[in-house]
C-alpha positions as CSV (number, residue, x, y, z in Angstrom):
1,X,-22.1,11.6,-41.4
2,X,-20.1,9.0,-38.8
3,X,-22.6,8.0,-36.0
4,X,-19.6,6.7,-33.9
5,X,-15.7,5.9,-33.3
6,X,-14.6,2.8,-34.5
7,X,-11.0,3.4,-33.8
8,X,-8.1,5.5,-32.0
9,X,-4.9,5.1,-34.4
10,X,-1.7,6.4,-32.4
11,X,1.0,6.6,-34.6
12,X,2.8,9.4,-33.4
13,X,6.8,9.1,-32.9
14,X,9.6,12.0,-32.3
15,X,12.2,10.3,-34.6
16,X,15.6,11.7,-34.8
17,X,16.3,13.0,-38.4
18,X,18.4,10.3,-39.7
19,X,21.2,13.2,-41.2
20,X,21.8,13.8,-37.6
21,X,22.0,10.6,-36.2
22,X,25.0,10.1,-34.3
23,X,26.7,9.0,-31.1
24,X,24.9,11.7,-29.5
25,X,21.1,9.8,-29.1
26,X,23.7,7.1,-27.5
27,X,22.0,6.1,-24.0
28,X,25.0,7.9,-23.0
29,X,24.6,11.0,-24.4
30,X,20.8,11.3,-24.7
31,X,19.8,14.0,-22.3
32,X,16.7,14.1,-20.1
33,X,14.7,17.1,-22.0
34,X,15.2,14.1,-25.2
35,X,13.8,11.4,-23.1
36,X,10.8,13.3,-21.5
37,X,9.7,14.7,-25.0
38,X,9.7,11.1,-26.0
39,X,7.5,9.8,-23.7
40,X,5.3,12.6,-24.1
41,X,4.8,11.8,-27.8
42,X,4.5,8.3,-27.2
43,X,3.5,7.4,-23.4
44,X,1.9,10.6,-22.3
45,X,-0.1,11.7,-25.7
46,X,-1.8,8.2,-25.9
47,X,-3.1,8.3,-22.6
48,X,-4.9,11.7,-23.3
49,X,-6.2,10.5,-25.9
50,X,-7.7,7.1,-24.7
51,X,-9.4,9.4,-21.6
52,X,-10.5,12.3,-24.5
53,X,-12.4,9.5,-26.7
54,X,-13.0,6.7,-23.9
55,X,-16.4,7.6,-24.0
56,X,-17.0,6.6,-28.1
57,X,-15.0,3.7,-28.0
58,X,-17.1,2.3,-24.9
59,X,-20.1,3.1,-26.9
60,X,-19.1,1.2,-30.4
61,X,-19.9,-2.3,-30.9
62,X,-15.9,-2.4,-32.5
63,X,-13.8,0.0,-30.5
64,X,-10.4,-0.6,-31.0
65,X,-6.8,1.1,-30.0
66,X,-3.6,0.9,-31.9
67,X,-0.6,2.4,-31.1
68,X,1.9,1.4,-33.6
69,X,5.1,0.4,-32.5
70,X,8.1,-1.1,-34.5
71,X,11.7,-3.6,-34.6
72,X,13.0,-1.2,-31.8
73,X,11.2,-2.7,-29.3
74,X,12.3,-6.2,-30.2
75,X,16.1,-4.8,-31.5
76,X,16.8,-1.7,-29.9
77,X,18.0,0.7,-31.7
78,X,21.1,1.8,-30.2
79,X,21.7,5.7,-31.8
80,X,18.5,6.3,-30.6
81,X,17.7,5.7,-26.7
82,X,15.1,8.0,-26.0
83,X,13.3,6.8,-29.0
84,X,13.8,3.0,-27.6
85,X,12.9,3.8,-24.7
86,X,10.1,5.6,-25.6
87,X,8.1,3.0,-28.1
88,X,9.2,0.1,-24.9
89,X,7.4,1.8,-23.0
90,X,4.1,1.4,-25.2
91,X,4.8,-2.1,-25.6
92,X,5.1,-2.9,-21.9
């Protein structure tokens, strides 16, 4: 039916449930394991996918990428470091 990709839509994001929100996602508090399971949703996932699909986005006339991002990367959200640090790193 679809003859080729026209685009690669990463929107993706480990967001803490906002019920559970507290001082605890503070850069502080946040632990490792909640930083490196934020990159891999944001940083780590998109590069897979750009190398799996590389190949059909080279060969459309209108490729495109977007990986969504949001205010946290211009107004850091600061009950959610990993999360910050995580979408900055997309936007960098």
């Amino acid at each position: 039916r679809y003859s080729q990709l026209d685009l690669l839509l990463h929107s993706a994001s480990p967001f803490p449930d906002p019920g559970s929100v507290t001082s605890s996602h503070t850069l502080e508090n946040e632990t490792l394991a909640e930083l490196h399971s934020s990159l891999a949703v944001h940083v780590t996932a998109l590069f897979q996918l750009l190398q799996s699909f590389l190949p059909e986005l080279k060969n459309s006339a209108d490729g495109n990428l977007i990986a969504l991002l949001d205010q946290s990367i211009y107004r850091p959200f600061t009950t959610r470091a990993a999360y910050t640090v995580g979408k900055g790193a997309l936007h960098s």
